[in-house]
Backbone of each chain as ProteinMPNN parsed JSONL, in Angstrom:
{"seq_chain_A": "XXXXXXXXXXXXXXXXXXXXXXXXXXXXXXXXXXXXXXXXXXXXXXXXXXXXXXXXXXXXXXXXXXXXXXXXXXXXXXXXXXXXXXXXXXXXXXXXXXXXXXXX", "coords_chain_A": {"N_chain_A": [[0.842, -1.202, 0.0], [0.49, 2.332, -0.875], [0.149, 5.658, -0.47], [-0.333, 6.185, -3.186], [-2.64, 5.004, -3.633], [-4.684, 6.142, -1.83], [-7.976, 7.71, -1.827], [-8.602, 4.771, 0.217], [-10.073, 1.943, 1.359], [-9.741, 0.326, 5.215], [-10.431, -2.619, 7.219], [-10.827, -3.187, 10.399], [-10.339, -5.929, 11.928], [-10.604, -7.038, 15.348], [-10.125, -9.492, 17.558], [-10.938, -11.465, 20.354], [-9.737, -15.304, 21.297], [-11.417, -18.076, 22.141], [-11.09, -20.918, 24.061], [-10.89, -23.16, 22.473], [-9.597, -23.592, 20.092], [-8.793, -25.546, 17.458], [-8.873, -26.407, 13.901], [-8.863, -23.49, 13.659], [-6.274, -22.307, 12.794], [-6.235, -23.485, 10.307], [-8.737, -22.284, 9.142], [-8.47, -19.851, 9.019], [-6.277, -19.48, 7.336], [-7.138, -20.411, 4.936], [-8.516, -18.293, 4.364], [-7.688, -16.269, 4.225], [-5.945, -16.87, 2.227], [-8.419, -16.966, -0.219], [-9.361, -14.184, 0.282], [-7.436, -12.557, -0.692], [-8.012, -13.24, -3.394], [-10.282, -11.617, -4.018], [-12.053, -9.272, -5.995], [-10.847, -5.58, -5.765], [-9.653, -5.806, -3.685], [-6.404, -5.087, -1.808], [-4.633, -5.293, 0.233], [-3.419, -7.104, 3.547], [-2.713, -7.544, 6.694], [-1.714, -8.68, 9.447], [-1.605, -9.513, 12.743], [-1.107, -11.794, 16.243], [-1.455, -11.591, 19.326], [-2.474, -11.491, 22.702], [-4.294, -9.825, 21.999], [-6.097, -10.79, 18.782], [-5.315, -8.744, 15.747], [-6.401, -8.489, 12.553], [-6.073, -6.46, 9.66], [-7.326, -5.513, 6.522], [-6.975, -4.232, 3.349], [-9.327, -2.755, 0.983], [-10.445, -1.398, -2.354], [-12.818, -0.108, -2.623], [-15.941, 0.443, -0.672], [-18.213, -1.123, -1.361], [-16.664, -3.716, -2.546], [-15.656, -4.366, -0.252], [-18.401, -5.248, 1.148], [-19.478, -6.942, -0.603], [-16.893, -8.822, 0.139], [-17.943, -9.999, 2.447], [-20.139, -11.058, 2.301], [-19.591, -13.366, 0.805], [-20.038, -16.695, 0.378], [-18.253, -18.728, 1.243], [-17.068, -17.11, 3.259], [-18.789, -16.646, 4.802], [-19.536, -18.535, 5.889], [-17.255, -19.379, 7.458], [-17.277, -17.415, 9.38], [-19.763, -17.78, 10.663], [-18.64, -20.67, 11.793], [-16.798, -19.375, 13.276], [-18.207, -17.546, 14.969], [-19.438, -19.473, 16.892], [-17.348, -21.605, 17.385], [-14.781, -20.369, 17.668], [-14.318, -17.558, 18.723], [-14.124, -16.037, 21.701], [-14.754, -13.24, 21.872], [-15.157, -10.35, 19.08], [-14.806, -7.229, 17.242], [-15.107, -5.326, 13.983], [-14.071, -2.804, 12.297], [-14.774, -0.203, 10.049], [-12.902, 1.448, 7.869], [-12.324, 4.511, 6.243], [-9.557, 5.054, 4.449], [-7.333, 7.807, 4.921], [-4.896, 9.209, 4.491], [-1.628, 7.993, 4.32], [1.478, 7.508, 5.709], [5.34, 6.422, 5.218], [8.321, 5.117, 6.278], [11.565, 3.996, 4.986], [14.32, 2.008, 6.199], [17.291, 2.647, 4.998]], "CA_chain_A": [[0.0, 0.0, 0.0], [1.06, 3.7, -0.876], [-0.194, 6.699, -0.972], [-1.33, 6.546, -4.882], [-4.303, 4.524, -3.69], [-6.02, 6.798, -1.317], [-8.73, 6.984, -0.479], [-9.177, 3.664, 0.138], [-10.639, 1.441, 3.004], [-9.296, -0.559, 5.612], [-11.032, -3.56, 7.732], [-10.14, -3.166, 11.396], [-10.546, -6.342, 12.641], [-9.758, -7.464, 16.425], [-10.426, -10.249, 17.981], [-9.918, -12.379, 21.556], [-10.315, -16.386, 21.186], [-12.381, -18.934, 23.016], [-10.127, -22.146, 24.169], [-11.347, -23.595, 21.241], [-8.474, -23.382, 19.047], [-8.774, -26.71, 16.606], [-9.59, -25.943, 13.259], [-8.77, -22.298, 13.422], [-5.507, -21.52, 12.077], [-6.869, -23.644, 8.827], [-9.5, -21.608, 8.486], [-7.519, -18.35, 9.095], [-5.133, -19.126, 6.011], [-8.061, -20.56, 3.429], [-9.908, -16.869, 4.463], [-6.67, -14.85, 3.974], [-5.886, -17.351, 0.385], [-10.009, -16.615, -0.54], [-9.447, -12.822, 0.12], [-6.612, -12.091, -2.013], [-8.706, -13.501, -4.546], [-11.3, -11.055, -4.351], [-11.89, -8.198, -7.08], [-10.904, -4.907, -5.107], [-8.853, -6.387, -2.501], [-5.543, -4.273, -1.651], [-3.419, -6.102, 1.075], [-3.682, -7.338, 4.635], [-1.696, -7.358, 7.697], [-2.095, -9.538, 10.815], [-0.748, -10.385, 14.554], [-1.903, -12.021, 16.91], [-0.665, -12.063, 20.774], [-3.63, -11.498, 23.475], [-5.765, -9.879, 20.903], [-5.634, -10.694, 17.282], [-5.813, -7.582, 14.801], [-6.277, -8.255, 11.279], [-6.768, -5.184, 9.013], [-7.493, -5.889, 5.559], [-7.211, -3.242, 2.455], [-9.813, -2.846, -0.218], [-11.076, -0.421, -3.048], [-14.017, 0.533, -1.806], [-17.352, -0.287, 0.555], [-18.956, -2.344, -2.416], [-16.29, -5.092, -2.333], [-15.938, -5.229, 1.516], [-19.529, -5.804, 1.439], [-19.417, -8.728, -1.007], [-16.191, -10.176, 0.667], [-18.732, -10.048, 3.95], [-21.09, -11.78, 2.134], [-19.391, -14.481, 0.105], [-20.664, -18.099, 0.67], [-17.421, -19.35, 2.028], [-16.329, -16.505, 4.21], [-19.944, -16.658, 5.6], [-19.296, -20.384, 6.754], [-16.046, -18.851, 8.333], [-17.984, -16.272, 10.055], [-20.196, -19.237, 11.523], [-17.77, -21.347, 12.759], [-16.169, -17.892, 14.194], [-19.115, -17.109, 16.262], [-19.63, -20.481, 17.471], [-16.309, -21.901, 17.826], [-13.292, -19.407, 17.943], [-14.138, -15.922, 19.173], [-14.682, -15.025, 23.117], [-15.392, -11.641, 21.115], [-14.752, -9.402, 18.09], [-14.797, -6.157, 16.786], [-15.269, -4.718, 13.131], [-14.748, -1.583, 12.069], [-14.868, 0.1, 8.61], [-12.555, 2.66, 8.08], [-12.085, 5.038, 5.161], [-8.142, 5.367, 4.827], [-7.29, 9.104, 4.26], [-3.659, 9.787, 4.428], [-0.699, 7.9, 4.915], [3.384, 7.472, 5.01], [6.163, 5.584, 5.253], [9.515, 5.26, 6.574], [12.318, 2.731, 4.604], [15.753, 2.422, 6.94], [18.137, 2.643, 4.057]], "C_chain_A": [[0.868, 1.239, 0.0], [0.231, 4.433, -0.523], [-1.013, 6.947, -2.208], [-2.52, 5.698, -4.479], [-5.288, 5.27, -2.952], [-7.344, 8.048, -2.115], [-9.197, 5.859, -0.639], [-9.832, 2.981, 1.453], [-10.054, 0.305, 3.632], [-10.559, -1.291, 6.637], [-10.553, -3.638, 8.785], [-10.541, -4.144, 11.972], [-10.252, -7.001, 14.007], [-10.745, -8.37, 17.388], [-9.698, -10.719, 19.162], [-10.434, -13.607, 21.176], [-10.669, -16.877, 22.293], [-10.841, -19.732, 23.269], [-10.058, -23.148, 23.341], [-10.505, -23.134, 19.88], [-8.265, -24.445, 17.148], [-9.929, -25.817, 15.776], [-9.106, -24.722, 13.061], [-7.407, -21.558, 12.705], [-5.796, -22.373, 10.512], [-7.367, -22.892, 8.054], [-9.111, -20.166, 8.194], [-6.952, -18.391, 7.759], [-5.812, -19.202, 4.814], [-8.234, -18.898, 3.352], [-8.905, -16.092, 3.712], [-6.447, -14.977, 2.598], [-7.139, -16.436, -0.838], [-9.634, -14.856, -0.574], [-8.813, -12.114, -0.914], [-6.881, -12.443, -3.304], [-9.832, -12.805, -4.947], [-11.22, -9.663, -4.925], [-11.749, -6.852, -5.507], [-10.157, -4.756, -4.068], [-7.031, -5.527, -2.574], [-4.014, -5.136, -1.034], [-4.105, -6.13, 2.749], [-2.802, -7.837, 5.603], [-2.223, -7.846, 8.892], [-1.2, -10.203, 11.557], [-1.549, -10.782, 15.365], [-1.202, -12.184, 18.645], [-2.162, -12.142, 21.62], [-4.906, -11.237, 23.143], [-5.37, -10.107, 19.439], [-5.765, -9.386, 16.212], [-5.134, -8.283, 13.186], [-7.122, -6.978, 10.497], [-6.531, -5.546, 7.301], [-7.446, -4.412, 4.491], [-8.475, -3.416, 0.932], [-10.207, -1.027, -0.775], [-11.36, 0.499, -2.57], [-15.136, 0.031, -0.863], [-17.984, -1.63, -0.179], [-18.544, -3.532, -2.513], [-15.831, -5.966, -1.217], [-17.117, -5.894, 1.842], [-19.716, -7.343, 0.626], [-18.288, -9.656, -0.211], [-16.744, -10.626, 1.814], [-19.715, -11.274, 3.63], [-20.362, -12.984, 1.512], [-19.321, -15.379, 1.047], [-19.471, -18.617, 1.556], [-16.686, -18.457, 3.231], [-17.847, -16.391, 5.365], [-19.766, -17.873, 6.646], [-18.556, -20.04, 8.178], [-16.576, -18.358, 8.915], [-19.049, -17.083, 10.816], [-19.517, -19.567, 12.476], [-16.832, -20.516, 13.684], [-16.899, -17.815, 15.597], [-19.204, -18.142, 17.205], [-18.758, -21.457, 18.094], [-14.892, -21.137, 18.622], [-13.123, -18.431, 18.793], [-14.854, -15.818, 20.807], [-15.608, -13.54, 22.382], [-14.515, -11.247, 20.03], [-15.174, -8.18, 17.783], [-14.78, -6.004, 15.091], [-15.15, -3.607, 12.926], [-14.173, -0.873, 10.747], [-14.455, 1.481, 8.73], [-12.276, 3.31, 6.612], [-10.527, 5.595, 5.714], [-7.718, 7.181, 3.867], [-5.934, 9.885, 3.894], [-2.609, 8.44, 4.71], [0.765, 8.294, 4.558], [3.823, 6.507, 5.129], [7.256, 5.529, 5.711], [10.471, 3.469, 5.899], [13.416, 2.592, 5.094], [16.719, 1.955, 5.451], [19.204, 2.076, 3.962]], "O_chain_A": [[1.858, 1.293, 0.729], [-0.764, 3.829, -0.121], [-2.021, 7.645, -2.318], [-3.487, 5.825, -5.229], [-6.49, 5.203, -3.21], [-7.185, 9.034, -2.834], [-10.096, 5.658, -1.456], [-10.028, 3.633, 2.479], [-9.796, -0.683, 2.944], [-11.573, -0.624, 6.846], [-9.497, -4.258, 8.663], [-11.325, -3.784, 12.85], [-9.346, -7.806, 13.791], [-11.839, -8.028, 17.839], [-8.481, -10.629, 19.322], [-11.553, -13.518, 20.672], [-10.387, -16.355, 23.372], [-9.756, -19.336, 22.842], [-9.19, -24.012, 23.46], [-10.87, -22.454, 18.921], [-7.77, -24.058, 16.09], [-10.913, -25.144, 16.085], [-8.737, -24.7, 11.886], [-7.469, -20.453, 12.167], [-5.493, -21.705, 9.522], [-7.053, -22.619, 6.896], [-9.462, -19.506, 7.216], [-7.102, -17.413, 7.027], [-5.534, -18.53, 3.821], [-8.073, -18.324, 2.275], [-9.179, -15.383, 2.744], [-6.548, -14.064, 1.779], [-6.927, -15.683, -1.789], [-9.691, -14.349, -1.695], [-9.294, -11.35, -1.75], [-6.188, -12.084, -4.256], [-10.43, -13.115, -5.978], [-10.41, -8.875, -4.436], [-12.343, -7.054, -4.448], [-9.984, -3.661, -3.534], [-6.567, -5.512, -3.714], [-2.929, -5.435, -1.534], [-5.027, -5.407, 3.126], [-2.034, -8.705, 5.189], [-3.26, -7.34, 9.323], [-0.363, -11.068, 11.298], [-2.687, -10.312, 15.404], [-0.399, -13.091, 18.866], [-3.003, -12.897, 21.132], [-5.996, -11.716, 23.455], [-4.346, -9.598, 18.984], [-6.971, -9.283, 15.99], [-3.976, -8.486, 12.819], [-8.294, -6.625, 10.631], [-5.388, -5.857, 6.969], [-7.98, -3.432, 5.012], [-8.282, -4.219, 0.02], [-10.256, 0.028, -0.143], [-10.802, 1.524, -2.177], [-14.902, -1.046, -0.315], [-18.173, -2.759, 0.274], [-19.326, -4.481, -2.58], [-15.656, -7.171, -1.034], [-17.141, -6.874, 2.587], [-19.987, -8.452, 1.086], [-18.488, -10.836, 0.077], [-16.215, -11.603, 2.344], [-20.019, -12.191, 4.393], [-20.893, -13.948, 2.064], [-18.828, -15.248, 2.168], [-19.794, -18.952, 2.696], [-15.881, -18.961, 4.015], [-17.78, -16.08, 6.554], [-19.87, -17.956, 7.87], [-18.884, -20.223, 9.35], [-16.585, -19.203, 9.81], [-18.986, -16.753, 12.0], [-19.532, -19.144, 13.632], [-16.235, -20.966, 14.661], [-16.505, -17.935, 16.757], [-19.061, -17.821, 18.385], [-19.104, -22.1, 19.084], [-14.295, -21.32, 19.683], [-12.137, -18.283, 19.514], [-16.042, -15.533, 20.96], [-16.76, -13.119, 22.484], [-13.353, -11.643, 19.944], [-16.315, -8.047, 18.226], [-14.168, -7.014, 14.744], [-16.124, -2.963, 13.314], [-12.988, -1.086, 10.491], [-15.039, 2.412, 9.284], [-11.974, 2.48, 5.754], [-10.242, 6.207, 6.743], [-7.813, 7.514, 2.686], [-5.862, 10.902, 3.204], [-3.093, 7.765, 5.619], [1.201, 9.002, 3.65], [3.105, 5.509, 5.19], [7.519, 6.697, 5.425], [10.187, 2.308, 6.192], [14.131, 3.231, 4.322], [16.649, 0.8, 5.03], [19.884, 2.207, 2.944]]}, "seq_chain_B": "XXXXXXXXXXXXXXXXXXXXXXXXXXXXXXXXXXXXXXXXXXXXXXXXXXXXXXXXXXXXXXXXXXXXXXXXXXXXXXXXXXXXXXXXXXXXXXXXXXXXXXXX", "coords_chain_B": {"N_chain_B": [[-14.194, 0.374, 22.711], [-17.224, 1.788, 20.898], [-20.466, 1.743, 18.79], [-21.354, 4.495, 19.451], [-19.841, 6.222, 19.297], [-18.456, 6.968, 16.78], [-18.546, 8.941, 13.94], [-14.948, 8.47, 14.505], [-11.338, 8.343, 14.857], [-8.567, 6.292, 13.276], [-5.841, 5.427, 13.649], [-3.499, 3.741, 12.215], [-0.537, 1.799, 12.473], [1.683, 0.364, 11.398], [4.761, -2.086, 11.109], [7.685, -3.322, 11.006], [10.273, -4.848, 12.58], [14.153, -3.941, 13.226], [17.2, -5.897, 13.684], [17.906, -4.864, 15.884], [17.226, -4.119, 19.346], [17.253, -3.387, 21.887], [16.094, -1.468, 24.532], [13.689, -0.974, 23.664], [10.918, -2.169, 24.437], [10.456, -1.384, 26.449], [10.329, 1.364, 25.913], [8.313, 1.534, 23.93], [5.863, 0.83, 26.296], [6.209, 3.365, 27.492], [5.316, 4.992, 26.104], [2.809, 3.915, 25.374], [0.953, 4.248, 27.867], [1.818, 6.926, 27.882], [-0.038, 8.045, 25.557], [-2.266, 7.184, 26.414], [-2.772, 8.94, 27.848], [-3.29, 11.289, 26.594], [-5.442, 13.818, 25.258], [-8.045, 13.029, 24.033], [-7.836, 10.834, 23.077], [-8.728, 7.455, 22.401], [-8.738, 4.542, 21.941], [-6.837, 2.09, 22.567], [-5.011, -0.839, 20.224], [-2.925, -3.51, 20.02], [-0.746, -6.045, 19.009], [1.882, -8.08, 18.08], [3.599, -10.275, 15.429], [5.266, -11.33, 12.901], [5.412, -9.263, 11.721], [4.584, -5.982, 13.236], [1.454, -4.549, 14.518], [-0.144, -1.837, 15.646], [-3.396, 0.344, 16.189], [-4.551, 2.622, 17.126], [-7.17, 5.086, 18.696], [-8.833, 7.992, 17.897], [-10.453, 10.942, 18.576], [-10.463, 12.991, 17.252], [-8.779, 14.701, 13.997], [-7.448, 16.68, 14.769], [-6.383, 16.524, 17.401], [-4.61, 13.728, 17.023], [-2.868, 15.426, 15.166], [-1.522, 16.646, 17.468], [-0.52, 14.452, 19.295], [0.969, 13.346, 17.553], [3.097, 15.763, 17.559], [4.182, 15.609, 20.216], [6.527, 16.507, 22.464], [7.848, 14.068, 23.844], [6.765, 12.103, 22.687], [7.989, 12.682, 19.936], [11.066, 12.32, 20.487], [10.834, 9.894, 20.771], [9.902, 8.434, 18.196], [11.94, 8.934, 16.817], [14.218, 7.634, 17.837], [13.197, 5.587, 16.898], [13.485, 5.611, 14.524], [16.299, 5.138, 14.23], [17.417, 3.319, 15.284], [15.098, 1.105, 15.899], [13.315, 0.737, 13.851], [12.887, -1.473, 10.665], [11.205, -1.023, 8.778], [8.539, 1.201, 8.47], [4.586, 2.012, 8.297], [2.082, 4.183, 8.578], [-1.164, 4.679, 8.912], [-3.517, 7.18, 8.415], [-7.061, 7.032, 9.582], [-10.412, 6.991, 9.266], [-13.228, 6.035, 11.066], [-16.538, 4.728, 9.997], [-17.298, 2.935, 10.463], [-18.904, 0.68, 12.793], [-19.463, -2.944, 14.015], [-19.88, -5.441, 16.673], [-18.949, -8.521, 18.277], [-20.18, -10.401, 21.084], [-19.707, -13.125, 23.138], [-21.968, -15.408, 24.627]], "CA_chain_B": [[-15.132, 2.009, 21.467], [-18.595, 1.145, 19.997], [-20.379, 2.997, 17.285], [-21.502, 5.276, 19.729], [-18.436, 7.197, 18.935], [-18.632, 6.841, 15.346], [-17.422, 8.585, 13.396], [-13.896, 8.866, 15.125], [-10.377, 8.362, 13.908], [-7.879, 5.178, 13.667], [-3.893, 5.526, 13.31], [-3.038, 1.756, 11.806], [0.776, 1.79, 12.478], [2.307, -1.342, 11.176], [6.107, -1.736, 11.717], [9.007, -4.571, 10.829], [11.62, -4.293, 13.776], [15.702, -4.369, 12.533], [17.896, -6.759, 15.358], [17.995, -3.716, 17.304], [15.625, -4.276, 20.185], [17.521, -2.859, 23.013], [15.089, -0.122, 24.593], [12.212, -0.663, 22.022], [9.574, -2.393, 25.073], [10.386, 0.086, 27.44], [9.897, 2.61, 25.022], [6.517, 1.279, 23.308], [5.128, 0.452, 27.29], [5.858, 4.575, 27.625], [4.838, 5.897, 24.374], [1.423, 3.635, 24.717], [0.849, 4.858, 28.874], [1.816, 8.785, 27.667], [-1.138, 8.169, 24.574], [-3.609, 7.33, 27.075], [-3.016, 10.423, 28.958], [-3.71, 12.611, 25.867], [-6.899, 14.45, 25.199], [-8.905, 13.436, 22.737], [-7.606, 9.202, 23.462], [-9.827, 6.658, 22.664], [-8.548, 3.152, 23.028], [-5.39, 1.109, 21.707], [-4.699, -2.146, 20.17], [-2.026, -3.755, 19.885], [-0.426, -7.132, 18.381], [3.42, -8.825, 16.862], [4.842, -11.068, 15.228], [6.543, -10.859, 12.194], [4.616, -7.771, 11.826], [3.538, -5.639, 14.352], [0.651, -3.824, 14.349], [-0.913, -1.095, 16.385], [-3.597, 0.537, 15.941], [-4.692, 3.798, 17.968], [-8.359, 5.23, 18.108], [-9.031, 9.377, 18.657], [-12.064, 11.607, 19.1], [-10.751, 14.107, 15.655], [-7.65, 14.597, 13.284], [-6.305, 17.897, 15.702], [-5.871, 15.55, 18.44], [-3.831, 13.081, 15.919], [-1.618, 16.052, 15.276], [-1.291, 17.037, 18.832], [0.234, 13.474, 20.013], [2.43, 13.141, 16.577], [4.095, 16.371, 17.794], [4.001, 15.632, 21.696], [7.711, 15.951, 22.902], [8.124, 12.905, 24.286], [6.595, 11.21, 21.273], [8.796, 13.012, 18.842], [12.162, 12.073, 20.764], [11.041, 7.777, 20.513], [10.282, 8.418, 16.505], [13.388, 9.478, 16.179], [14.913, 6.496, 17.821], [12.658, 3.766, 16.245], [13.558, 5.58, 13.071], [17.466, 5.413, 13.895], [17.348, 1.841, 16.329], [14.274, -0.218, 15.868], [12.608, 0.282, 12.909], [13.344, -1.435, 9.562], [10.203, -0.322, 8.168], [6.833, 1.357, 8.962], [3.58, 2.345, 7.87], [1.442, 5.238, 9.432], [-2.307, 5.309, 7.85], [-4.483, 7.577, 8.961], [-8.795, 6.646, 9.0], [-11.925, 7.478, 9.732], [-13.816, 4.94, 11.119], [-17.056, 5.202, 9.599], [-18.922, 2.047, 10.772], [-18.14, -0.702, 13.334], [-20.273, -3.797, 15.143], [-19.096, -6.215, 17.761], [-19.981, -9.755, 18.676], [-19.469, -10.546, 22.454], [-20.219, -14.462, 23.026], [-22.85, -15.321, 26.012]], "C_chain_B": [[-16.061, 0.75, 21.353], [-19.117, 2.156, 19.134], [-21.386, 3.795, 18.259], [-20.317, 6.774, 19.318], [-18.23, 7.104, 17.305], [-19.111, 8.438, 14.83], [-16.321, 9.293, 14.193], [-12.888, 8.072, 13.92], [-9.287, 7.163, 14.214], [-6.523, 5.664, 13.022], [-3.67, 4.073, 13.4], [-1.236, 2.447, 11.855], [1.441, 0.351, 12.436], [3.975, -1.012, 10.843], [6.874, -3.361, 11.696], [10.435, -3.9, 11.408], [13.27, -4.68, 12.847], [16.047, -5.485, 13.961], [18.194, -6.346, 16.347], [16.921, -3.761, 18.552], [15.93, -3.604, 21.281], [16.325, -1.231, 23.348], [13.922, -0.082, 24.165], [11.151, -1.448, 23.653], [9.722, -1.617, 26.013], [10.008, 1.117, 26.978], [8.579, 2.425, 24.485], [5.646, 1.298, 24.844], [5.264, 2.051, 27.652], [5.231, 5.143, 26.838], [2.993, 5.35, 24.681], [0.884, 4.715, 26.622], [0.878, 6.895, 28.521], [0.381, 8.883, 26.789], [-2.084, 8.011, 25.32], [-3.847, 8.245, 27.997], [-2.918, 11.521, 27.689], [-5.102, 13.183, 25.714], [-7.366, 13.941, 23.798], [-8.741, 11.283, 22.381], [-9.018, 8.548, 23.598], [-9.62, 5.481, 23.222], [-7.335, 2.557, 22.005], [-5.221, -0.373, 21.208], [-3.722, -2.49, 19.497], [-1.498, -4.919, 19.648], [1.398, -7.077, 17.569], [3.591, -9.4, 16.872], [5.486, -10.806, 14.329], [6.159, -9.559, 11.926], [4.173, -7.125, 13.043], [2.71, -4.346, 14.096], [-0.262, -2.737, 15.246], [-1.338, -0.021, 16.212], [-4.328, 1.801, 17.013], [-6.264, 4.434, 17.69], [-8.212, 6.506, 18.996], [-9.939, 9.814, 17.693], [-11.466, 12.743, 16.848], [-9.179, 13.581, 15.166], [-6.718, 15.576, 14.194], [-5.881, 16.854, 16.294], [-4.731, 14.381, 18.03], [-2.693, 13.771, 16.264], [-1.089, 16.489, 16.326], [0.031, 16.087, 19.259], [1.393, 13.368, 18.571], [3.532, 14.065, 17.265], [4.511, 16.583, 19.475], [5.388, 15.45, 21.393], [8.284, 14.583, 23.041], [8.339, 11.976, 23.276], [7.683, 11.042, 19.842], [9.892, 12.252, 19.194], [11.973, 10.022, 20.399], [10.883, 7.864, 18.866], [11.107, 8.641, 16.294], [14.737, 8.433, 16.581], [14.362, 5.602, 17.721], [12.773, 3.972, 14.392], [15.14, 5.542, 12.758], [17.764, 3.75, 14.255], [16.354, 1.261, 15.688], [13.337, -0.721, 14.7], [13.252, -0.521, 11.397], [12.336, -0.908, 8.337], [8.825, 0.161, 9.194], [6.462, 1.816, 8.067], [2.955, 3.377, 8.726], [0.116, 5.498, 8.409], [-3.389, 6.365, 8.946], [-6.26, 7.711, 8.83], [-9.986, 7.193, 9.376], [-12.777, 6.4, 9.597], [-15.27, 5.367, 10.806], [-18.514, 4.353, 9.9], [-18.395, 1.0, 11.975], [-19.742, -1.764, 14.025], [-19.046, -4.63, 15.657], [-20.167, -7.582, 17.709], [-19.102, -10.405, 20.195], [-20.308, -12.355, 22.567], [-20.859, -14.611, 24.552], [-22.788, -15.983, 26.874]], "O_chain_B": [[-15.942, -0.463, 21.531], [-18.521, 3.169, 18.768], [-22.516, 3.753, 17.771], [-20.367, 7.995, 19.175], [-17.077, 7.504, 17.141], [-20.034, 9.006, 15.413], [-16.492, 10.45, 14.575], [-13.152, 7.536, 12.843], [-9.061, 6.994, 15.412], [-6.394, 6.228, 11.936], [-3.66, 3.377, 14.415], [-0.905, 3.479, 11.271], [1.61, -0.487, 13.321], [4.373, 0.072, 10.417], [6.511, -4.328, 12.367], [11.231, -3.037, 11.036], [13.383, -5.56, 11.994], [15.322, -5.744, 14.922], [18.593, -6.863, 17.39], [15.777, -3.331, 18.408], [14.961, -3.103, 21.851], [15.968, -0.325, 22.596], [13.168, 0.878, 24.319], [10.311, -0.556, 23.769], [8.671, -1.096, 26.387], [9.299, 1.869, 27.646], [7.75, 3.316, 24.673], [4.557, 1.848, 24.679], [4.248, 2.335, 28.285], [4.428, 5.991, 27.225], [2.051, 6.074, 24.357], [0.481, 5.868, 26.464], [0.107, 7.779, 28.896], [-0.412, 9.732, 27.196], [-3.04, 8.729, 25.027], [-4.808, 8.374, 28.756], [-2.425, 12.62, 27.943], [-5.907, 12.576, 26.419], [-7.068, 14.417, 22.702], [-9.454, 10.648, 21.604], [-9.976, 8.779, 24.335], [-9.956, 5.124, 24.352], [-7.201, 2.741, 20.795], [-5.357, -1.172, 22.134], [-3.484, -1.945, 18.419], [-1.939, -5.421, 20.682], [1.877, -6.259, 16.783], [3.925, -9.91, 17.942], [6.427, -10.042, 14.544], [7.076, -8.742, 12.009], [3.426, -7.709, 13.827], [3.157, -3.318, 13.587], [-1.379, -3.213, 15.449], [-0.537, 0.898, 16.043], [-4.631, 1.171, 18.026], [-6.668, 4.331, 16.532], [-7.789, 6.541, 20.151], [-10.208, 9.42, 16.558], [-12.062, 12.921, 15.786], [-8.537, 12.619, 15.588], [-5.515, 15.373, 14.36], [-4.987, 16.191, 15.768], [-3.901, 14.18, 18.916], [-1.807, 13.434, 17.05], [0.085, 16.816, 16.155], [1.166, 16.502, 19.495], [2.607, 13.324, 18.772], [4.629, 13.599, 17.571], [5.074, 17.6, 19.881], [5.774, 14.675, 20.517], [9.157, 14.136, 22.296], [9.325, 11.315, 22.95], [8.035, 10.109, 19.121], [10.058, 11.323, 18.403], [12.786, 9.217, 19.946], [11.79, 7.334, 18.225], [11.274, 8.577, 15.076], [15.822, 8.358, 16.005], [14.742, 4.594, 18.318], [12.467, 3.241, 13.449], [15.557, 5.765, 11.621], [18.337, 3.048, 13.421], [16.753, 0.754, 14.64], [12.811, -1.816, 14.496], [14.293, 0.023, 11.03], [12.685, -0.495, 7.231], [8.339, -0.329, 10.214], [7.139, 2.142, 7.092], [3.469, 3.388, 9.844], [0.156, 6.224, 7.416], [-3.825, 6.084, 10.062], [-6.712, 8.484, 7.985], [-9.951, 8.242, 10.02], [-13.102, 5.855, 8.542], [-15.504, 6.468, 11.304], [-19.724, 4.556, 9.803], [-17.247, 0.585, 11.823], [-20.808, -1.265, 14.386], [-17.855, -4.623, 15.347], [-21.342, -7.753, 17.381], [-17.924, -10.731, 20.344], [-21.398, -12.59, 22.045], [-20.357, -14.04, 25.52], [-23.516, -15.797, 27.85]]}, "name": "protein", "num_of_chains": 2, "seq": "XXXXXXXXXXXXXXXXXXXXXXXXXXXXXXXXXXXXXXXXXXXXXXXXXXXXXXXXXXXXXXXXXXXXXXXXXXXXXXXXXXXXXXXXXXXXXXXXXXXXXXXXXXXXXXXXXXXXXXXXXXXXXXXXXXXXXXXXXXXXXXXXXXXXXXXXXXXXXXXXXXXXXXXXXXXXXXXXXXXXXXXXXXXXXXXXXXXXXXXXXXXXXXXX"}
């Protein structure tokens, strides 16, 4: 990500897990494979220590909303609620500026 | 935060450390303690591994520029841009929507 793409939007997501771990870094890597496959899609960046934050880059609103909806990230989003997540967060941000620093 | 506070502002700061580490968690455990004593502080999150990511939430954009140019603040950018960093990112957002899912 630069600069020449704004304004674009990022996906703030942060999560704590259940004890319920099996299964989940599978589904973590299909989702992340599946994403970078979707029209609009930018880049995405994720850690995880006590809370997880993944923040995702796209376009615009139109193809966050389909990657929300597609059939297999829906599943994911299932087995999320029901298996993985103590709790999560969402939040939809319009990206308006940034920079950079490269140590040379 | 919840989307009572909506719309407010997110600082995504993502960051790939050099082998320099000396100082760098003493310095992030002040830098994040000084940010929650600024005005205008919403809430922090934070995550690394090979990436690290943290992401900062405030009330406007002044307040933003306030803590970029806070003393304190300035003097650790200036040694995570000489010591610890090998790269960063700095986006600045506007969160524009969020939900939550808390498990029962």
């Amino acid at each position: 990500m630069n600069s020449e793409f704004t304004p674009y939007y990022a996906v703030i997501f942060t999560s704590v897990q259940t004890e319920t771990t099996a299964g989940y870094a599978e589904m973590a890597e299909q989702m992340e494979t599946l994403a970078k496959q979707q029209k609009g899609f930018i880049g995405i960046d994720s850690a995880r220590n006590a809370v997880g934050i993944t923040v995702s880059y796209w376009k615009n609103l139109e193809v966050i909303q389909q990657w929300k909806q597609h059939t297999d990230h829906l599943i994911a989003q299932q087995k999320g609620i029901k298996n993985w997540y103590a709790h999560y967060n969402v939040k939809i941000c319009k990206v308006e500026r940034e920079y950079s620093f490269v140590k040379k």
